[in-house]
N, C-alpha and C positions, 0 to 999 in steps of 0.2 A: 451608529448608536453606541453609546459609553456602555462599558458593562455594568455590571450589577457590583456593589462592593461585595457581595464575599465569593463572587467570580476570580476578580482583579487578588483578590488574597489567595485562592487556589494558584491560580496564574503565576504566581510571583513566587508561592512556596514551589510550584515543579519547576520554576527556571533557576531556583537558586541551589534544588538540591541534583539540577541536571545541568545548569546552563544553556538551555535551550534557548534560543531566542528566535526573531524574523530569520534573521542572517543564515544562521544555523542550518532552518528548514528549508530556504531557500538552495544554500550550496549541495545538501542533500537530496534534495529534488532535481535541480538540475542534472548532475552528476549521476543519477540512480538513472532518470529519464535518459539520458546520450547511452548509460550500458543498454538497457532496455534495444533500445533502438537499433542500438550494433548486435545485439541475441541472435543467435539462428534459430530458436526457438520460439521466442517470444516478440521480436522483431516486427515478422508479418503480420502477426495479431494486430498490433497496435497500427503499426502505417495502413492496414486494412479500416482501420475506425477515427482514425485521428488525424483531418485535416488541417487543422491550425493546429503548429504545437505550444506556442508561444500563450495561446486560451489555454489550453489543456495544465499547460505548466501553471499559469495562473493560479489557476481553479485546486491545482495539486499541493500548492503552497497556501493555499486557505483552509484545503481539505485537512493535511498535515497539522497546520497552525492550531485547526479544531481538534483533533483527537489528540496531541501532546499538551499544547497547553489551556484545552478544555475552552477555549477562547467564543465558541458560539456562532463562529464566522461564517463555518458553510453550512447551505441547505437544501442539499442535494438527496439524493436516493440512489447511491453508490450499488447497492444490491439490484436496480431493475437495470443498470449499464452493464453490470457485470452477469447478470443468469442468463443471457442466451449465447453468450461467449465460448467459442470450441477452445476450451479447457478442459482439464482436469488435475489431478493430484501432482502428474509428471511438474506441470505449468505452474503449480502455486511451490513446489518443490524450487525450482529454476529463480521464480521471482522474490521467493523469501533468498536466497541462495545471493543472489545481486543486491538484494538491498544490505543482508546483514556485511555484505561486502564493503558498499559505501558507507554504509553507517557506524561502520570502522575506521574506514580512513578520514572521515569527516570530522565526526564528534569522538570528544570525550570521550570514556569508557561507559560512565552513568550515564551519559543522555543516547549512548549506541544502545545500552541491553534496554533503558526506556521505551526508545523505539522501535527495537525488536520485540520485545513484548506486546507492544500496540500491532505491529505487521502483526505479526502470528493470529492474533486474537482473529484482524480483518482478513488474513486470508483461509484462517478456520472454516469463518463465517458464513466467507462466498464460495468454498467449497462443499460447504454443508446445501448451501442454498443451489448452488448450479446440477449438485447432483438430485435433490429433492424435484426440481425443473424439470430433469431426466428421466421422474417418476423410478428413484435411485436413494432409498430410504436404508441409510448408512449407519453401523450399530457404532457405540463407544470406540476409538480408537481403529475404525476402519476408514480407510482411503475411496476416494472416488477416481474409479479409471475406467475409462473410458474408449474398449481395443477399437473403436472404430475412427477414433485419430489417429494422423499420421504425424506421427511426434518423431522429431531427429532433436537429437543431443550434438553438434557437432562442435561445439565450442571444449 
């Protein structure tokens, strides 16, 4: 389904003042997912929940596509995949940590802080939500951790 024209006009003003495009999100994705995977931290998480990567990538390039360039594509519920996930503050630390990584060597400088702006927001969000899950009601500026993970850093 075509967008709506004053979509296609947002759409058009963030790729021109980021450069963002398919391409973009796509090599970013890819890229971000292979560190993911190699993580000692984050790694098992995922091969624990994600059998086909090749959907998952899919799905992550439409996810992406919607929240940079407001494009409408996915319609998912990224918050109930994510709150019962053994996570915490260490893990969204880790995974902002790898993405601001790629999304440096990838993009542009404007469409890397774009991006990272958007990360931070999403991983605020399902830290705020996975601790509230924990019955774990978090004030301004505090972290959710959670001692009864067994968190190794060893990268």
């Amino acid at each position: 389904m075509p967008q709506p024209p004053h979509r296609v006009a947002i759409t058009a003003d963030i790729q021109n003042r980021t450069g963002i495009d398919d391409a973009m999100i796509e090599s970013l994705v890819h890229r971000f997912y292979a560190r993911i995977r190699d993580d000692a931290l984050l790694g098992p998480i995922f091969a624990a929940r994600i059998d086909d990567w090749d959907a998952h990538l899919k799905k992550m390039c439409v996810f992406w596509s919607s929240v940079t360039l407001l494009t409408g594509e996915y319609h998912g519920q990224p918050m109930v995949k994510h709150v019962f996930l053994p996570v915490d503050s260490r893990h969204f630390d880790r995974w902002l940590a790898l993405f601001e990584e790629t999304a440096r060597e990838v993009c542009p400088p404007a469409a890397a802080e774009y991006f990272m702006d958007r990360a931070r927001r999403i991983a605020s969000s399902f830290e705020l939500g996975i601790a509230s899950r924990n019955k774990v009601l978090l004030a301004r500026g505090e972290r959710y951790v959670n001692d009864g993970l067994d968190v190794k850093l060893e990268n």
